[in-house]
C-alpha positions as CSV (number, residue, x, y, z in Angstrom):
1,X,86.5,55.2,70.2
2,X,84.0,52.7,69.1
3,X,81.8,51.1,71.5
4,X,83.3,47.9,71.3
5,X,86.8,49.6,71.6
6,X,85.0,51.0,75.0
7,X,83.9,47.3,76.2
8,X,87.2,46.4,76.1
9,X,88.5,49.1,78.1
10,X,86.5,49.2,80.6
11,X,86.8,45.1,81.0
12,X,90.5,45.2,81.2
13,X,90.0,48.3,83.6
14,X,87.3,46.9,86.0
15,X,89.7,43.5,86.4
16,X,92.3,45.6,86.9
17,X,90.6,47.3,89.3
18,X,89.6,44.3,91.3
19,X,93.4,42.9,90.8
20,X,94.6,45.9,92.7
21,X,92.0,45.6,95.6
22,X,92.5,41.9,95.9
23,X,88.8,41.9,95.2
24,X,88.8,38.8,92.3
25,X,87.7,37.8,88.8
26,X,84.9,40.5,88.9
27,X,83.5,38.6,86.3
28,X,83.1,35.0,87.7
29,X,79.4,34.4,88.8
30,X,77.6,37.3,89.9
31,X,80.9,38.6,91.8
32,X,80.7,41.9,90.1
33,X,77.2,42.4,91.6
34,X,78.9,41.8,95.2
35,X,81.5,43.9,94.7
36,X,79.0,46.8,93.7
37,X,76.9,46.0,96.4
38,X,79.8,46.1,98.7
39,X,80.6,49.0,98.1
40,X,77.2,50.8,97.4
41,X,76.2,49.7,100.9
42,X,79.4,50.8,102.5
43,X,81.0,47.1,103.1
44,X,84.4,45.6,103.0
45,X,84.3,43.3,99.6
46,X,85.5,39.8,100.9
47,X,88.8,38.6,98.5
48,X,88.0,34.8,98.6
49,X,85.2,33.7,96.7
50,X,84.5,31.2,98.8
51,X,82.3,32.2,102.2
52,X,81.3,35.2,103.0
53,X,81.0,38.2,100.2
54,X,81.3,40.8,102.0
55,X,82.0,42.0,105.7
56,X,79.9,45.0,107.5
57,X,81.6,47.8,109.9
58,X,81.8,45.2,112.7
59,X,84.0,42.6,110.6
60,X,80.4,40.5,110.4
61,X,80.4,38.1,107.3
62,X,77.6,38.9,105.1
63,X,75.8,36.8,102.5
64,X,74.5,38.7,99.0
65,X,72.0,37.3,96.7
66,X,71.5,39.3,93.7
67,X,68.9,39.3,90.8
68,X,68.3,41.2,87.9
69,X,64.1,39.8,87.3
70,X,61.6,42.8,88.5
71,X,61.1,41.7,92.2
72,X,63.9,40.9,94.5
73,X,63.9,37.5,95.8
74,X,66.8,35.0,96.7
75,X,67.8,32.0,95.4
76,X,70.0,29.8,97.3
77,X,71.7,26.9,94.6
78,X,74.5,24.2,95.2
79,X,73.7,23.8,98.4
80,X,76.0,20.0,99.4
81,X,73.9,17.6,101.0
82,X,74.8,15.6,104.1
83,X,74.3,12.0,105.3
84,X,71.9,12.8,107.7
85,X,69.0,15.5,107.7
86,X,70.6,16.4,111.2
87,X,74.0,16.5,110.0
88,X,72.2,18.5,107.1
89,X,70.3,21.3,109.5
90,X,73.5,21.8,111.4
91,X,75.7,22.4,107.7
92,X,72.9,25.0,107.3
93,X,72.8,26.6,110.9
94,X,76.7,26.9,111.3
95,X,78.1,26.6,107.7
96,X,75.6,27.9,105.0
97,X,73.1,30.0,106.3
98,X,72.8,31.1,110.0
99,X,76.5,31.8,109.8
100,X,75.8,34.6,108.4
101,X,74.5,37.2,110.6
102,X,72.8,39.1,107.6
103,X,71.6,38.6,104.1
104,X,71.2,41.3,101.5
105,X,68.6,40.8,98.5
106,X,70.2,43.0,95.9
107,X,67.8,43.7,92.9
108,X,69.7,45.2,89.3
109,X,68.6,47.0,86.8
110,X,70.9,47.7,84.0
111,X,73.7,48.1,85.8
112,X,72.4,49.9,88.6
113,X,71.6,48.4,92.6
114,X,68.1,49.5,93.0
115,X,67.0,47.5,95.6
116,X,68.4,46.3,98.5
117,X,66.5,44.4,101.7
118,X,68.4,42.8,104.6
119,X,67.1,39.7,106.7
120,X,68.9,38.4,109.8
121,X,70.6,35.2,109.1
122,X,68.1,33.3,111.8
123,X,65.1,34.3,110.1
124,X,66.8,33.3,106.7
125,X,67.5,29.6,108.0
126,X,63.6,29.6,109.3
127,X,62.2,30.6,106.2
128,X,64.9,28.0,104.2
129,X,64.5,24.7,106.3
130,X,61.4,23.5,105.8
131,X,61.9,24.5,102.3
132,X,64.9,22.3,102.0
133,X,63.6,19.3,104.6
134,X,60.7,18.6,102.1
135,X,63.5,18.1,99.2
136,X,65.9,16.2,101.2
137,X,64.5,12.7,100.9
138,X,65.0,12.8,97.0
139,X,68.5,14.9,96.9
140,X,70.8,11.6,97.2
141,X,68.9,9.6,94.3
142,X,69.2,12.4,92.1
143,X,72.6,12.8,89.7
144,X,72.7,16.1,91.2
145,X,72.4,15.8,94.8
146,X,72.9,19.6,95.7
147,X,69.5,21.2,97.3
148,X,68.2,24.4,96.2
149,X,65.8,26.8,97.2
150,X,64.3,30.3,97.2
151,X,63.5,33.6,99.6
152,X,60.6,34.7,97.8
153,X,60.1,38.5,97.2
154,X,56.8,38.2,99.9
155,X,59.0,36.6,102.5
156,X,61.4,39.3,102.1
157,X,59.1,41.9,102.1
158,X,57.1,40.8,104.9
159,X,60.7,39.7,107.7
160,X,63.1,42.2,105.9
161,X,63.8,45.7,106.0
162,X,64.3,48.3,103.1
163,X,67.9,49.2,102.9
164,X,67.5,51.0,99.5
């Protein structure tokens, strides 16, 4: 079998796969790097794609941010932006971030989870909302009004804890 004769096994078996387990496109977004993590880190792979990706052994949501660059971080993207900064800090405490009782910082390399930190979802909104305060002024004159912004690889190192 030629390599590319492999690819396309293996991509018609993996979405197979994930057809079977109710799991979803594994190749939409970086869904593929939460079911791996999922599974790697002994979770329940969520089947929506919207909400949480994954669920621990309690039935907790969990949120996943994944990376393939050399240090872990997270990067939080899309994020819809409210009328109201309150309105806003209350999306991100019950909706987007606190909501989630953990966060896993999943770092690649070629194919491979090689390192994983987890941050409670409180600490996560601390770190994020001054982050996202500053930008929230300017979000509703832009053409894209979604707010972004990053868990850096210090602030994980410093509040998380080493899962792998």
């Amino acid at each position: 079998m030629t390599p590319e004769q492999e690819y396309l096994q293996c991509y018609k078996r993996m979405a197979e796969i994930c057809a079977e387990q109710e799991w979803g496109d594994p190749f939409s977004y970086a869904r593929s790097k939460e079911i791996y993590a999922a599974i790697a880190l002994g979770h329940k792979v969520a089947n929506s794609y919207s909400g949480p990706d994954a669920f621990n052994q309690q039935g907790e949501p969990l949120e996943y941010k994944s990376t393939i660059q050399d240090r872990v971080k997270g990067s939080y993207t899309g994020i819809s932006v409210q009328p109201t900064w309150k309105k806003q800090e209350e999306y991100l405490r019950e909706e987007k971030i606190a909501k989630y009782p953990q966060h896993y910082y999943n770092r690649f390399d070629w194919g491979e989870l090689v390192e994983c930190w987890t941050l409670p979802g409180d600490k996560v909104f601390d770190i994020l909302v001054p982050k996202l305060k500053k930008k929230f002024p300017n979000a509703l004159k832009k053409k894209d009004p979604r707010l972004s912004a990053n868990v850096s690889n210090t602030e994980i190192k410093k509040y998380g804890r080493r899962v792998i």
